[in-house]
N, C-alpha and C positions, 0 to 999 in steps of 0.2 A: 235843193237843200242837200247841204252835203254831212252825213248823220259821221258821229266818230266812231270809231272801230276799235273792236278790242282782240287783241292778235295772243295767242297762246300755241303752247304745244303740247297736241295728245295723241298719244299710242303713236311716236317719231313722226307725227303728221302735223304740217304746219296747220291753224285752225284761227279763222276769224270771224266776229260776228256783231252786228249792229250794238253802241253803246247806250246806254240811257239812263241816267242818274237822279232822280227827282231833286238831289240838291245839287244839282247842275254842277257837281264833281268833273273831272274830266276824268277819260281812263288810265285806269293804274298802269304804270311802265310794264311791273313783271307779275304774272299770272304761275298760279299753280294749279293743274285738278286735284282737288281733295276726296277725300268717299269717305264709308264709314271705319276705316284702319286709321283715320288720324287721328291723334289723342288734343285732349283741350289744350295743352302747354306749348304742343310744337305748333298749332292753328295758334294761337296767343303770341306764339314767337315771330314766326311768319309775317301775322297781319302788323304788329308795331313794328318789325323793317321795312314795311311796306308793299309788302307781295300779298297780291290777292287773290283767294281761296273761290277755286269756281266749283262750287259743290257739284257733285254725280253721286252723291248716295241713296238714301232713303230721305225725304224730306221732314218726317218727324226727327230725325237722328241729326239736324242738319241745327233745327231748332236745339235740341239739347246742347248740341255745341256751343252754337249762340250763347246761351243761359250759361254753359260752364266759362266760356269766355268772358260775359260780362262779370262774373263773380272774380274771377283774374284782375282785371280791373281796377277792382274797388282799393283805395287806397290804404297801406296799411297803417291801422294806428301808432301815432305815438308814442315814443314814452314817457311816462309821467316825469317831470324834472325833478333832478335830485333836489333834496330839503336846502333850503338855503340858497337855491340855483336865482339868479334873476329870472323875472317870469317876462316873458318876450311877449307885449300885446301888437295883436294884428288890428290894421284900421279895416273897418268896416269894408271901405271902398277895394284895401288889397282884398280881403278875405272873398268878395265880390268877383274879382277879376281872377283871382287862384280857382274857386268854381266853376265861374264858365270855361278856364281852359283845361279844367279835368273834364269838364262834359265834353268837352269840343273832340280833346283827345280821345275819349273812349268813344265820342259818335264816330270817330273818323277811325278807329281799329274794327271798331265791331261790323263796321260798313264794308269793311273789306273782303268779309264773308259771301258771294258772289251766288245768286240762283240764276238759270237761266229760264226765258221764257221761251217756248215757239213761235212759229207766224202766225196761228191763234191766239196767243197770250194767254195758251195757257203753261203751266210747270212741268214739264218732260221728266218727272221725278214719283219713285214709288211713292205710294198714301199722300201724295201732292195736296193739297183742295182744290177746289175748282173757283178759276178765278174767272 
C-alpha cells in the first residue's frame, strides 16, 4: 500500500512524513511550520489560501488557536435593511445549502491546522495528552 506524503520545509531541511486524514482529504500542496509566535489572523489568513499549519508549539496553545480561529470564522452579521427597503426571503432549501457550505468551508480552514503524531501515535508536543 502505498500511504501519501506530506513534504514540507524546516530549518532549510527538506522534511516528509506519512499522510492521514480521517476525512480522507488528500495532502495539502503547501505546508508551513507554525509555533506559539503565530497570531490567530495570519494562522486564519494562511489556512483560507490554503497552506497548512503544521504545529511545533505547545499543544494547549495550538488548541487556543483553533478556538481563536474558529471565532474568525463565524459569519459576520448583517445589516438590518433600510426602512422601506424590499425584504429579500431565502427559500428554505437555499438557506439549507448556504449552511452546509459555511460548515464545509470552516471544516475545511480549520482542518488545516496540522498536529503531528510519532511511530507510537503518540503527539511529540509539550502538555500533549496521551493518546
Amino acid at each position: 500500500m502505498n500511504d501519501p506524503q506530506l513534504s514540507w520545509v524546516e530549518q532549510d531541511e527538506q522534511r516528509s512524513a506519512r499522510w492521514h486524514s480521517e476525512s480522507g482529504m488528500p495532502p495539502p500542496g503547501r505546508v508551513q511550520v507554525a509555533d506559539d509566535t503565530m497570531n490567530a489572523d495570519t494562522a486564519y489568513r494562511l489556512a483560507c489560501e490554503g497552506t497548512a499549519l503544521l504545529w511545533r508549539g505547545d499543544f494547549q496553545n495550538a488548541r487556543m488557536l483553533l478556538q481563536a480561529m474558529a471565532r474568525r470564522a463565524v459569519p459576520k452579521p448583517k445589516k438590518a435593511p433600510r426602512k422601506g427597503a424590499p425584504v429579500v426571503e431565502v427559500a428554505p432549501a437555499q438557506a439549507f445549502h448556504l449552511h452546509r457550505q459555511y460548515q464545509s468551508q470552516r471544516a475545511r480552514t480549520l482542518g488545516m491546522l496540522l498536529i503531528p503524531f510519532g511511530d507510537d501515535f503518540a503527539i511529540p508536543l509539550r502538555r500533549a495528552p496521551d493518546v
